[in-house]
N, C-alpha and C positions, 0 to 999 in steps of 0.2 A: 797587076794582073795581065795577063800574055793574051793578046790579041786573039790567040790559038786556043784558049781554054777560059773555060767558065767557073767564075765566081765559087767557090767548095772546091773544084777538084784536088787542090794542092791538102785545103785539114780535110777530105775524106781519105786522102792517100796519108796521109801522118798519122792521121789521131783516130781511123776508122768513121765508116759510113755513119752510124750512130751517134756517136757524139760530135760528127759535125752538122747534124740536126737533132740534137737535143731537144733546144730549145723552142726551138721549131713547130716539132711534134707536142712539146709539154703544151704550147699554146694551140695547137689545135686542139689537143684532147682539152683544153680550159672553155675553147669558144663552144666545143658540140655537145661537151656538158654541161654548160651554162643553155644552150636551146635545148636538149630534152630535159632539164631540169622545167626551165618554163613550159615546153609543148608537155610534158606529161598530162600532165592537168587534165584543157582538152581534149586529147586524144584517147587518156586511159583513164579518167577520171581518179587519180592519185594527186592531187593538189599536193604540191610542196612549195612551190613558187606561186602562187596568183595574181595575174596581172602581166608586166613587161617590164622592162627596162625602164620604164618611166616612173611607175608607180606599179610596188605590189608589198605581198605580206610572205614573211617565210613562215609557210608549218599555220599561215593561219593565223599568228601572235603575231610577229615582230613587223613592224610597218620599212618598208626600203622605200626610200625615197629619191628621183634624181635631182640633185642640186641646181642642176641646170632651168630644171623647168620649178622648179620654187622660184627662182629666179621670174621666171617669166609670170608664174602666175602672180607673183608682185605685182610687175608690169603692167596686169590687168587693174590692178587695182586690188586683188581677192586675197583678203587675210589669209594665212595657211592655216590651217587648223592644227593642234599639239602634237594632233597623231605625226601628218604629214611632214612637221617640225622635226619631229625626233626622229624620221625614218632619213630626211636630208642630211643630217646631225651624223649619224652613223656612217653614211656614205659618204659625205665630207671626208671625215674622220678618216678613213683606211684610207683613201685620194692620195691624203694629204703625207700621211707617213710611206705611203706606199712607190709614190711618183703618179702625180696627175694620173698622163695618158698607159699608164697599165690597162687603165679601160679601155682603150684602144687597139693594144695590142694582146691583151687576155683574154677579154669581155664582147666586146662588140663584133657582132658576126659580119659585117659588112669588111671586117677587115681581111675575110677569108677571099672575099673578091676581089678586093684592091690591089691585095699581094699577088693571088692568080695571075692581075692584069702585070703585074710590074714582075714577076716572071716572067712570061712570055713575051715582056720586051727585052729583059736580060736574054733570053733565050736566042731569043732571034735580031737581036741590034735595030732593034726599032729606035727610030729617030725619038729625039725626045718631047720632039710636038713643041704645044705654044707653053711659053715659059710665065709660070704666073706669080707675081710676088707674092710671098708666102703668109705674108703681115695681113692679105686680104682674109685670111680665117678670122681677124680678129675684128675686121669690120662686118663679118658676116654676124659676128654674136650682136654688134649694135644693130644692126640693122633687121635681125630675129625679136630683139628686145622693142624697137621703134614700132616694127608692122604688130607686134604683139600690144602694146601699148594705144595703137592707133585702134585695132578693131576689137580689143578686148577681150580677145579668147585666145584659145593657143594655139597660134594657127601653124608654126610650124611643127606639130603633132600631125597636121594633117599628110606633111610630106617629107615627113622624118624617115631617113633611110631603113634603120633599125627596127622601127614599128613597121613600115611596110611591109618588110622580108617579113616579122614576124606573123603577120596578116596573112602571107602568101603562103607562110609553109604550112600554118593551121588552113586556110581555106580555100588553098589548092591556087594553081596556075590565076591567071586576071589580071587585073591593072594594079594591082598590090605587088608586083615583081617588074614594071616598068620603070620606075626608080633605080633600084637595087643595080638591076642591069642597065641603066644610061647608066650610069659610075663606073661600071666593070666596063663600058666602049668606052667613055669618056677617059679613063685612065688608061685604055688600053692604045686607043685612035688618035687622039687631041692634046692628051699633057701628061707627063709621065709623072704619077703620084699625086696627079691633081687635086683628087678631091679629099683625100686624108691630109695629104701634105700642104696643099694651099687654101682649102675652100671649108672642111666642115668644120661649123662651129662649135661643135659636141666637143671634139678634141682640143679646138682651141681653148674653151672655158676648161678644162682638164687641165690643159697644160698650166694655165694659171693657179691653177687649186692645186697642182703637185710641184708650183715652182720650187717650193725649200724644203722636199721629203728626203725620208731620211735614206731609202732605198737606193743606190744609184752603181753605175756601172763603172767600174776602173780600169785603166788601162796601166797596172802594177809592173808590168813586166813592155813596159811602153819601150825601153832600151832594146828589144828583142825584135822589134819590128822589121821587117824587109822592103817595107816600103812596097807590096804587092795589090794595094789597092782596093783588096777583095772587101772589106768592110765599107770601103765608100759606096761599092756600087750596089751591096744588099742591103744598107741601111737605109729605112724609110727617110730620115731625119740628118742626112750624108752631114751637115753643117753644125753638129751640137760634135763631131769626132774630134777636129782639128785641136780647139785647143787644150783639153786633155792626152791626145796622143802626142801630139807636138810641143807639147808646152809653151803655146807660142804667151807670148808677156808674163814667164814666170809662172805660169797656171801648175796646177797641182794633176796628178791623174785621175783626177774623182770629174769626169762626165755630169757636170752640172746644169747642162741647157734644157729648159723647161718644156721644151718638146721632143726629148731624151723619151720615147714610150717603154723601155726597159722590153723589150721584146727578147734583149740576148742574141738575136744573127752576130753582132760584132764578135761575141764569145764563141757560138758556132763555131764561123768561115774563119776564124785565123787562126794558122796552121801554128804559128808560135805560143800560141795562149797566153798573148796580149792582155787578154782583156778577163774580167769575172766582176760577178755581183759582189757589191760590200756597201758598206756604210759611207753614208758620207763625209764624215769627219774619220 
């Protein structure tokens, strides 16, 4: 990518404005209707989702449950009950065939201000702050597990990014959106892609539940490449690209790194179309 121009301009000049944010826009329209699927409820009294992200029912029958926090409420010691079982069961399940962190880059609204931030540093060449290794998401899940373990309840519910926003957008401005927003300065001020890409542990346990899905991004047409860069610099995850595009030790072009979130930017910005969704084998 040319010192002079930013990240798209080359596939909005080839392939049109539109399909170089495809996928882009499909995952917003996924995140804003996945919140008014949930805020309906509250706000209009149309219950279709009840509950959050953590724990709810669709339509009222079907129990959804997050795996994550089965996990934890183990930790407490608290048997899950069958409902709770079968609602983890389910949400495993799609993870799993799906690619982990989809949740991350479909699902979770938090990732609407991550990306903000990590625009407006593509934007404007903001330095890239302090650099954090990336393996520390994964000691964040031990150590969510340990404090959860030690006091018996689930305490990082009480300061989960995703419940907060959704706190704040049901009950207005307060201390339920001070979260939300240190993430969007912190990613924007201090570490570029900090807290999706090195810190939360929501994503991290994801990444592990969609390590061997079957969904994955290929780089088919990897010979066509230009070498322009533009996929490094949009991709959350820059280090799952290499050995798929490059084939560095023989690798195949199937994008297999378990924190690959399938978001699709790589298919977007490159003006060669490199890159698309397919199977993994």
């Amino acid at each position: 990518m040319s010192k002079d121009t930013y990240a798209g301009t080359l596939a909005a000049a080839k392939k049109g404005w539109l399909s170089a944010h495809r996928y882009l826009l499909l995952r917003r329209a996924s995140q804003l209707s996945m919140l008014a699927l949930f805020l309906c409820g509250p706000l209009t009294g149309l219950w279709i989702f009840k509950g959050n992200l953590a724990a709810s029912r669709f339509l009222d029958t079907i129990p959804l449950s997050d795996p994550f926090i089965l996990l934890q409420s183990l930790a407490t010691g608290t048997i899950a009950g069958s409902t709770a079982l079968l609602g983890g069961a389910l949400i495993a399940t799609f993870y799993l065939l799906s690619g982990g962190r989809v949740y991350c880059a479909w699902v979770c609204p938090v990732n609407i201000l991550t990306d903000c931030a990590a625009w407006l540093r593509l934007r404007f060449r903001l330095r890239e702050g302090i650099s954090l290794n990336r393996n520390t998401r994964y000691w964040m899940i031990a150590m969510v597990l340990a404090v959860t373990a030690l006091t018996g309840s689930l305490a990082w519910e009480l300061i989960n990014p995703v419940t907060m926003l959704h706190r704040g957008l049901v009950f207005g401005l307060g201390l339920a959106w001070t979260i939300p927003l240190g993430i969007f300065a912190f990613d924007l001020l201090v570490s570029k892609r900090g807290w999706c890409g090195h810190l939360c542990p929501v994503g991290a346990f994801y990444s592990l539940l969609g390590r061997f899905s079957l969904l994955r991004v290929r780089a088919e047409r990897r010979e066509h490449c230009s070498n322009c860069l533009d996929c490094y610099a949009v991709c959350p995850e820059p280090q799952v690209i290499s050995p798929a595009l490059k084939g560095e030790n023989g690798r195949g072009p199937v994008i297999t790194g378990a924190n690959c979130t399938n978001c699709g930017r790589c298919i977007d910005i490159c003006a060669e179309r490199v890159f698309s969704f397919g199977r993994r084998f």
